[in-house]
C-alpha positions, 0 to 999 in steps of 0.5 A, a space after each residue: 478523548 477524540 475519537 479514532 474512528 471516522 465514517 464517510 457514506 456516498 451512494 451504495 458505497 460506505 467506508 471506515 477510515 482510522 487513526 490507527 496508521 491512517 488505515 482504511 478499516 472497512 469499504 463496503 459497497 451495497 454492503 459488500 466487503 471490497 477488503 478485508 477489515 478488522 476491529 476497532 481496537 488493537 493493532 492493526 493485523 497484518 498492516 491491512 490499509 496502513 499507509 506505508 511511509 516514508 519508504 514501502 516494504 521492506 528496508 534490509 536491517 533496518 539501515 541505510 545512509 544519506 547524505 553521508 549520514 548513517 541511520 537506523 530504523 526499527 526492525 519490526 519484522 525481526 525474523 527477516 532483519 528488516 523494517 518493514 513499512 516505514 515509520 507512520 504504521 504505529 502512529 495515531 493519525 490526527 483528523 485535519 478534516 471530517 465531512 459525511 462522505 470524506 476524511 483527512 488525516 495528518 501525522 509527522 515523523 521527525 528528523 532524528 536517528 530514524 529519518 533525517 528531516 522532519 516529515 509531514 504527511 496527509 491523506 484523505 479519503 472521500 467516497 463518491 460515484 467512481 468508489 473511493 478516491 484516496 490521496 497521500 502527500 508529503 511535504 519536507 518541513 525539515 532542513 535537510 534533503 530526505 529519501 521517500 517512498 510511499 505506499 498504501 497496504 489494502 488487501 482487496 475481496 472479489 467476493 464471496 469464494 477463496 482467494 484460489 478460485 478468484 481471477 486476477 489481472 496484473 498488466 505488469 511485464 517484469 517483476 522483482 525477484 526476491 531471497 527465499 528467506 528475506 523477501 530482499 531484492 535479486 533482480 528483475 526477471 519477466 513475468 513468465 519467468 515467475 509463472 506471473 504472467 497475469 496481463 490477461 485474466 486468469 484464475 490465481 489457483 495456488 500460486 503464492 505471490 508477494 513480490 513487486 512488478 513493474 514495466 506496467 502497461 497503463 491507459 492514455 491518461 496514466 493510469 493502470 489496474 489491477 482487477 480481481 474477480 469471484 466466481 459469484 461475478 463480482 470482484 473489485 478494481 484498483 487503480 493508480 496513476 503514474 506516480 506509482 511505478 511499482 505495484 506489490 503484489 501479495 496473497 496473504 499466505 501465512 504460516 499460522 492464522 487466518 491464511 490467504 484472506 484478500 489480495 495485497 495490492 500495493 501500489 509503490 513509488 519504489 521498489 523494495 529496499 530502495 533506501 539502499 539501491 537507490 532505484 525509483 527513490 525520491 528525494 524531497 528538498 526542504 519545502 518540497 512535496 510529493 502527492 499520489 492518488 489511487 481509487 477502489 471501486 467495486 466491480 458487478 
């Protein structure tokens, strides 16, 4: 049986990539957990480093129509009525490329009651000087136009403190408010309509957050960062280009089991439910394809 699992290395910096999800299990650097990992066997807790397409979050009931079509989709997240992170988090990604410091894994979602064409989805993982370069892309094999969004799903590690003495910095002016009881779309208010006002450093504390953010303030080149730092002075940094206008933000709060762990950084082509509102949703032609790059990297 092919192995589900693939270890790259480059410098101080060594990964675990598997095919469960296409999920980064491990990413270390001298070491040091930059997110939280799990086991080699099972499922995967919490979707942790999952990619999450061909929509992100969370779509109300599981249903939506296009193109005149209706469908319906898994509702895996029963106690909110919703299908939550696309259709490739149960899959078994299959290796299109191995090398020592990099990994390609491929999977497809087919046209059917689910999606209306047939999907093919990569993403690599390679590991070099500036942490871990990742890329997910999509390409419509189908002959049918098809909604997409895309997101990954890593919950990052400052170090060694709890998640309440770390310092978080978001540079997001708006957020995306939510129903108490099914985390679906209201509408967008600012940040310090939310109290998550975190474009300057500032310590989290108890604040609970999983909610999605926009309005993103980004460098000359198109990218932005998210930064979370420890106490010890170490911490860890995400970033993302334009091609990802939204970012989810989450810190594992659970009702039961292990409980605020990492922070959830997601970065997202669109917004919660978009399948339904339509906001930021893309649309690939038959033939068409859509790539979108993010990085971690440790901080000092």
């Amino acid at each position: 049986m092919p192995s589900t699992e693939h270890s790259i290395a480059s410098g101080p910096y060594t990964a675990v990539v598997t095919a469960r999800g296409g999920a980064l299990r491990e990413l270390q650097h001298n070491g040091r957990d930059l997110v939280v990992g799990f086991g080699p066997d099972g499922r995967v807790p919490d979707y942790r480093g999952v990619i999450c397409v061909p929509w992100p979050n969370r779509l109300a009931d599981g249903r939506y129509a296009y193109a005149g079509t209706d469908y319906q989709a898994p509702v895996n997240e029963p106690e909110r009525g919703s299908a939550l992170h696309g259709l490739a988090t149960e899959q078994i990604w299959a290796v299109r490329e191995a090398a020592e410091d990099r990994v390609v894994l491929v999977c497809t979602i087919g046209a059917g009651p689910h999606y209306p064409s047939d999907l093919k989805v990569s993403v690599s993982y390679s590991l070099g000087p500036g942490g871990l370069r990742s890329t997910v892309s999509a390409a419509n094999a189908g002959s049918a136009s098809a909604p997409y969004g895309v997101c990954p799903h890593p919950y990052l590690v400052a170090g060694p403190g709890m998640l309440d003495e770390w310092t978080l910095e978001v540079p997001a002016r708006e957020f995306l408010d939510v129903t108490p009881d099914r985390l679906l779309p209201i509408g967008r208010k600012t940040v310090e309509e939310g109290g998550f006002d975190f474009r300057s450093p500032r310590r989290l504390g108890p604040v609970r957050i999983d909610h999605a953010f926009t309005g993103i303030t980004r460098d000359a080149a198109g990218l932005a960062r998210v930064r979370v730092k420890d106490p010890a002075g170490t911490g860890v940094e995400l970033e993302w280009g334009a091609e990802w206008p939204w970012v989810q933000i989450h810190t594992a709060d659970k009702p039961v089991g292990p409980d605020r762990l990492g922070l959830a950084v997601e970065p997202m082509t669109c917004p919660p439910d978009a399948f339904n509102s339509g906001a930021d949703l893309l649309h690939l032609k038959p033939g068409e394809t859509h790539s979108a790059s993010w990085t971690i990297r440790a901080l000092a």
